[in-house]
C-alpha positions in Angstrom: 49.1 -30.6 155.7 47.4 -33.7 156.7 44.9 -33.1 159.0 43.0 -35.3 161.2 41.1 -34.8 164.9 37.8 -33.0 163.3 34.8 -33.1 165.9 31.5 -34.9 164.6 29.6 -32.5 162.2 32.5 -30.1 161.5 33.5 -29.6 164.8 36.8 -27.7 165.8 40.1 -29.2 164.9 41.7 -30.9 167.8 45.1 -29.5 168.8 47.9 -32.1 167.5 50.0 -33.2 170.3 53.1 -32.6 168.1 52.9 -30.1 165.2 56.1 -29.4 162.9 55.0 -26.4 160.7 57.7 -25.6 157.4 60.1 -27.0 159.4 63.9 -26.9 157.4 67.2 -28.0 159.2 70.5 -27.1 157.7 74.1 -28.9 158.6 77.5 -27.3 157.8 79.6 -29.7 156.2 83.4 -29.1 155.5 84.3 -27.2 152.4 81.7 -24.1 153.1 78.1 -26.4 152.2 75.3 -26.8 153.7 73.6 -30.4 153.9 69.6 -29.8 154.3 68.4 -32.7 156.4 64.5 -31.5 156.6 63.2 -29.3 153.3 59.9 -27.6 154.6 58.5 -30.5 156.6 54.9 -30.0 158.1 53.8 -32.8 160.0 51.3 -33.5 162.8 50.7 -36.2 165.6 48.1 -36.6 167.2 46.3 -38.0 170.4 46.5 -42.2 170.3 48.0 -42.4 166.7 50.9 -43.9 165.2 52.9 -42.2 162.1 56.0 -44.3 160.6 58.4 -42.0 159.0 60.3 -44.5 156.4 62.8 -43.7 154.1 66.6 -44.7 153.2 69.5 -43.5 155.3 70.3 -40.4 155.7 66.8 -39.1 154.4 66.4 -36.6 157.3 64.5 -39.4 159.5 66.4 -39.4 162.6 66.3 -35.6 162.2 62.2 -35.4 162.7 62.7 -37.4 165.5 65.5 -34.7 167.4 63.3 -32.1 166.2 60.2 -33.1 167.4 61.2 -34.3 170.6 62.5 -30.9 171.3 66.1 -31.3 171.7 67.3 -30.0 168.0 66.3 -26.5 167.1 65.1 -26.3 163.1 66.9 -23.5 160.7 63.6 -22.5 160.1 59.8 -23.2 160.6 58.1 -23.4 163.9 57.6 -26.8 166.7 54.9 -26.9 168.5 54.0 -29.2 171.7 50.4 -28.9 172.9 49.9 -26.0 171.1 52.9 -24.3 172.6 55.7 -23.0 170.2 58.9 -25.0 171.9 61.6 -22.5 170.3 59.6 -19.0 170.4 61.8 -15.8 171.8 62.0 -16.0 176.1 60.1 -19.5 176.0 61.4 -21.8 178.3 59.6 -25.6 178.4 58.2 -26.5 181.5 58.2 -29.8 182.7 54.6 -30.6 181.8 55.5 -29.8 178.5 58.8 -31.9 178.3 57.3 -34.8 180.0 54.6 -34.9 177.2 57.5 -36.4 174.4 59.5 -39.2 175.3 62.1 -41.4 173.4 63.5 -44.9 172.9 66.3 -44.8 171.0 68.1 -47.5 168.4 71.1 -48.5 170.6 69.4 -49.8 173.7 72.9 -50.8 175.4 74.4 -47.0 174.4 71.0 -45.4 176.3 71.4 -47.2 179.7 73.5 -46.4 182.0 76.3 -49.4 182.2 77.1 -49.1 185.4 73.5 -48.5 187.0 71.5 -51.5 187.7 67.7 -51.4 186.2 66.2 -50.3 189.8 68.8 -47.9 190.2 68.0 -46.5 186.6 64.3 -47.0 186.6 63.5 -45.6 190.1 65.4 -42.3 189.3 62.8 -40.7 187.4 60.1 -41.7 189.9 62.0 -40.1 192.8 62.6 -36.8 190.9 59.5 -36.1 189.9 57.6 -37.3 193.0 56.0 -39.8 191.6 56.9 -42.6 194.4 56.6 -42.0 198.4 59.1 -43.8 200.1 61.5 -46.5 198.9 59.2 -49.1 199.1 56.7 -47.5 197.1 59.6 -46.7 194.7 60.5 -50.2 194.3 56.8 -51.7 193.7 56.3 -48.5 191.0 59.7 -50.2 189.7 58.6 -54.1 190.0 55.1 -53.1 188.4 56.7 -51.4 185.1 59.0 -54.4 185.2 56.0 -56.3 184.9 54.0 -54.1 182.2 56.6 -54.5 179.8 57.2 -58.6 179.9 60.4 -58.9 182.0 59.5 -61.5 184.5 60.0 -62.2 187.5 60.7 -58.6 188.0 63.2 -59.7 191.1 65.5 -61.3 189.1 66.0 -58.2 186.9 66.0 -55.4 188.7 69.2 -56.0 190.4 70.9 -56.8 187.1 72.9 -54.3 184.6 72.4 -53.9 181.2 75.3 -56.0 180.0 73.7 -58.9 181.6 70.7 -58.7 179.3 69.7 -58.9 175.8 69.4 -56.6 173.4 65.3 -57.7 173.5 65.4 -57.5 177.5 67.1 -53.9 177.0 64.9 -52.6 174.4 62.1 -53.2 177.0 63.7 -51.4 179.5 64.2 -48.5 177.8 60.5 -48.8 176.7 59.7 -49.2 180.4 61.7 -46.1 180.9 59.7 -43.9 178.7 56.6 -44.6 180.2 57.3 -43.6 183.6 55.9 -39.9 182.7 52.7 -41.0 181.1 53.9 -39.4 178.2 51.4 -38.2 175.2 54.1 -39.5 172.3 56.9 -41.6 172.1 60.0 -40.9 169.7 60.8 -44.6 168.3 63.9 -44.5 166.4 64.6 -47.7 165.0 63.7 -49.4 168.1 64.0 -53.2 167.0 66.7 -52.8 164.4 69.0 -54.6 166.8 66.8 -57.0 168.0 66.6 -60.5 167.3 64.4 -61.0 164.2 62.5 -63.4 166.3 62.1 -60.7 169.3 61.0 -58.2 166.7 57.4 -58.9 166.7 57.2 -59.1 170.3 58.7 -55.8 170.6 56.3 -54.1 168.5 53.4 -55.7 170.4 54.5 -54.4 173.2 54.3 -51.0 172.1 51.4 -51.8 170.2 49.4 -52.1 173.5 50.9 -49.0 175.1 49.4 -47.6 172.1 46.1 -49.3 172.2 45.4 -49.3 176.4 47.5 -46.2 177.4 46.6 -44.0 174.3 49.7 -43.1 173.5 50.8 -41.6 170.6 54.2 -43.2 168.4 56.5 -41.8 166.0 57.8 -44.9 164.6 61.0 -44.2 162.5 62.6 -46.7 160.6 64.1 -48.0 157.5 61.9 -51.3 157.3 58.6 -51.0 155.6 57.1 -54.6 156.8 57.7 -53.2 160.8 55.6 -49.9 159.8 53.2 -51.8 158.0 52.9 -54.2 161.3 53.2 -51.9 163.8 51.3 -49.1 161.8 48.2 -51.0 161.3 45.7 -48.3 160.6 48.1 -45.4 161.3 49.9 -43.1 158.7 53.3 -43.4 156.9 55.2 -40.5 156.0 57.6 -41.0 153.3 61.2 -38.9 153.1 63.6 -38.2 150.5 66.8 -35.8 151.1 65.1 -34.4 153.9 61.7 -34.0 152.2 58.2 -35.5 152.7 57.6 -36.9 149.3 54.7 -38.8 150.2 52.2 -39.4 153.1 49.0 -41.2 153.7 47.1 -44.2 155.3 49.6 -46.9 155.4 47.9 -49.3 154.2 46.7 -47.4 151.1 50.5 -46.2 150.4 51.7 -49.7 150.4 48.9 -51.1 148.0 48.7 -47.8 145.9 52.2 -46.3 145.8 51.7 -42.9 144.1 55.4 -42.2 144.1 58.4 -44.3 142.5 60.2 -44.0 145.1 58.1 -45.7 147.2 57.0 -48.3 144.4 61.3 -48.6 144.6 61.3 -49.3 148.4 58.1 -51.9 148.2 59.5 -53.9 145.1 63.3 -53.8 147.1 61.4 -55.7 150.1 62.4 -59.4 149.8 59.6 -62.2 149.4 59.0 -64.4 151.7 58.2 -67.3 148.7 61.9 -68.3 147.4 60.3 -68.8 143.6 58.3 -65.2 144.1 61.9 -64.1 145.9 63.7 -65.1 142.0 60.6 -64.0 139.6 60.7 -60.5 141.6 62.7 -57.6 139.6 62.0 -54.2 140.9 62.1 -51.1 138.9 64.9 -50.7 137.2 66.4 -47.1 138.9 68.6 -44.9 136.9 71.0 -45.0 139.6 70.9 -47.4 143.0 73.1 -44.6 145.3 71.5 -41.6 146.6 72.9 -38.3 145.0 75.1 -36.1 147.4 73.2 -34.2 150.0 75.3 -31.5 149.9 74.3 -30.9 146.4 70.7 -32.0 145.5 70.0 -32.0 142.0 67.6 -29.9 140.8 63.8 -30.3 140.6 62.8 -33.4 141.8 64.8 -34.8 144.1 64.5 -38.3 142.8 64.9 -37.5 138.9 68.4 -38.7 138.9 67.3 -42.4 139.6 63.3 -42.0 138.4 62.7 -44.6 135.6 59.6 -42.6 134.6 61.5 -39.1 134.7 60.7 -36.1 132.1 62.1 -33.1 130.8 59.7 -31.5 133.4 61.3 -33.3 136.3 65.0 -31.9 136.1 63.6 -28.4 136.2 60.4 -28.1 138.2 59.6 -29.4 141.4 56.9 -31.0 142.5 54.5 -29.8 145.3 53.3 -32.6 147.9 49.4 -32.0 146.5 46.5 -34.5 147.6 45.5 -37.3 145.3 42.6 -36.9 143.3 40.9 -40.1 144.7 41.9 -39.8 148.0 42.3 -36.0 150.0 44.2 -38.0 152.5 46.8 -39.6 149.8 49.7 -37.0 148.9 52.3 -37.4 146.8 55.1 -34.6 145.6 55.4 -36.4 142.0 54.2 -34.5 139.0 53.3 -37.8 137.3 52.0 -39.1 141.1 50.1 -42.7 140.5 50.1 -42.6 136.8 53.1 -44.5 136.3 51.6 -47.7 138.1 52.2 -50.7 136.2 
């Protein structure tokens, strides 16, 4: 497992925020199978940290996010949140410990209420858990987290409903929403896929600097490697394939050192932004461009079907997500891992 958090001079391990320990998650599907949407996924987050979880649709992404926010119980393997197993026998999550894991989600309009105004949505949370005393307390608390997320002058949106604004002025809201709590990690899924491209980056910022000033922690999940690789910075990227981690690591040394073909697949499928690159550009030439059927993985390596560099080795055994030889941090569940870089 990727660990990180270790005190100067060997010091104790801090306690990850977030820790997903062998974690599987099993749907039934019509005709008696089973589709396996997380295949012993350990994973931890940390205080102040960001970890993109990339991958193609339907890779078990959206599933990390359910299950580490709490809400989607695993078939097997064990969630914990501040140390505290969220699905042990009797255990009940308090509030601290729900508070601690927030979410915004992909469809900003689908997540607010339509026929609650921002104040009316946005002062809720401050009521119920005390936070505010008195309405006009309530309604600066509401004014200054209008402010803190860029939606100015605060009076001429807090009276408005989420139909009158845009899907950039929404997606702020419901970033403005997860706040609230002081929460210790926030669940991103997808949060600017329907933005504007040219809101995007402004998006990211913003949570960028709730990362940076407020320390809080992202899970970042998405299908677009340039917004991890922004947004990311210095963080990690976890990489999925049919529901399993196939490889994981500094972002930036995933993206320049892909140790995977999978990966090397996802970098080279990323458009250039130079039309005469855009034309010289090829990519790897997979076996097969459509994911094999969940509900019947192939055997041994999940991605032998549409490997280029596959062996007889890779239909029968599968690979282990081991560390790199030149970099502990670097792992990769490839049994030919980094020596098929061209």
């Amino acid at each position: 497992m990727f660990q990180v958090g270790r005190g100067e001079e060997g010091g104790p391990v801090m306690t990850p925020i977030i820790e997903l320990a062998h974690v599987c998650m099993e749907f039934a599907v019509p005709g008696g199978k089973k589709v396996c949407a997380a295949r012993d996924v350990s994973l931890e987050i940390n205080k102040g940290e960001v970890v993109a979880v990339v991958g193609e649709s339907g890779c078990g992404k959206s599933t990390i996010g359910k299950i580490c926010l709490g809400v989607q119980k695993p078939t097997a393997g064990e969630v914990l949140i501040d140390g505290k197993p969220v699905w042990g026998r009797g255990l009940k999550m308090d509030h601290k410990t729900r508070m601690a894991v927030q979410v915004v989600h992909q469809d900003s309009y689908v997540s607010l209420n339509p026929v609650k105004t921002l104040y009316q949505t946005l002062s809720a949370p401050f009521r119920y858990y005390k936070i505010s005393k008195g309405e006009a307390d309530t309604e600066k608390k509401v004014i200054d987290l209008l402010n803190s997320v860029g939606l100015n002058p605060p009076e001429y949106f807090i009276g408005k409903y989420p139909f009158q604004l845009s899907g950039g002025q929404r997606q702020r809201v419901s970033i403005a929403r997860a706040t609230i709590l002081d929460p210790k990690v926030i669940i991103a899924d997808e949060p600017v896929s329907g933005v504007d491209a040219s809101l995007k980056i402004s998006i990211l910022d913003l949570m960028r600097r709730l990362n940076e000033e407020k320390g809080i922690a992202f899970l970042y999940i998405t299908h677009d490697l340039a917004t991890a690789r922004y947004f990311g910075r210095e963080g990690r990227m976890v990489v999925m394939y049919l529901g399993s981690i196939v490889e994981q690591g500094g972002i930036n040394e995933l993206i320049f050192g892909p140790a995977h073909p999978y990966l090397e697949a996802l970098l080279h499928a990323i458009p250039s932004p130079d039309p005469k690159k855009s034309k010289e550009k090829t990519g790897i030439p997979l076996k097969n461009l459509e994911m094999p059927d969940p509900a019947e993985p192939p055997t041994g390596c999940l991605f032998h079907p549409r490997c280029p560099y596959a062996e007889k080795i890779c239909e029968t055994g599968r690979p282990v997500l081991e560390s790199m030889e030149s970099d502990p941090a670097h792992l990769a569940a490839c049994h030919f891992k980094g020596k098929f870089r061209r």
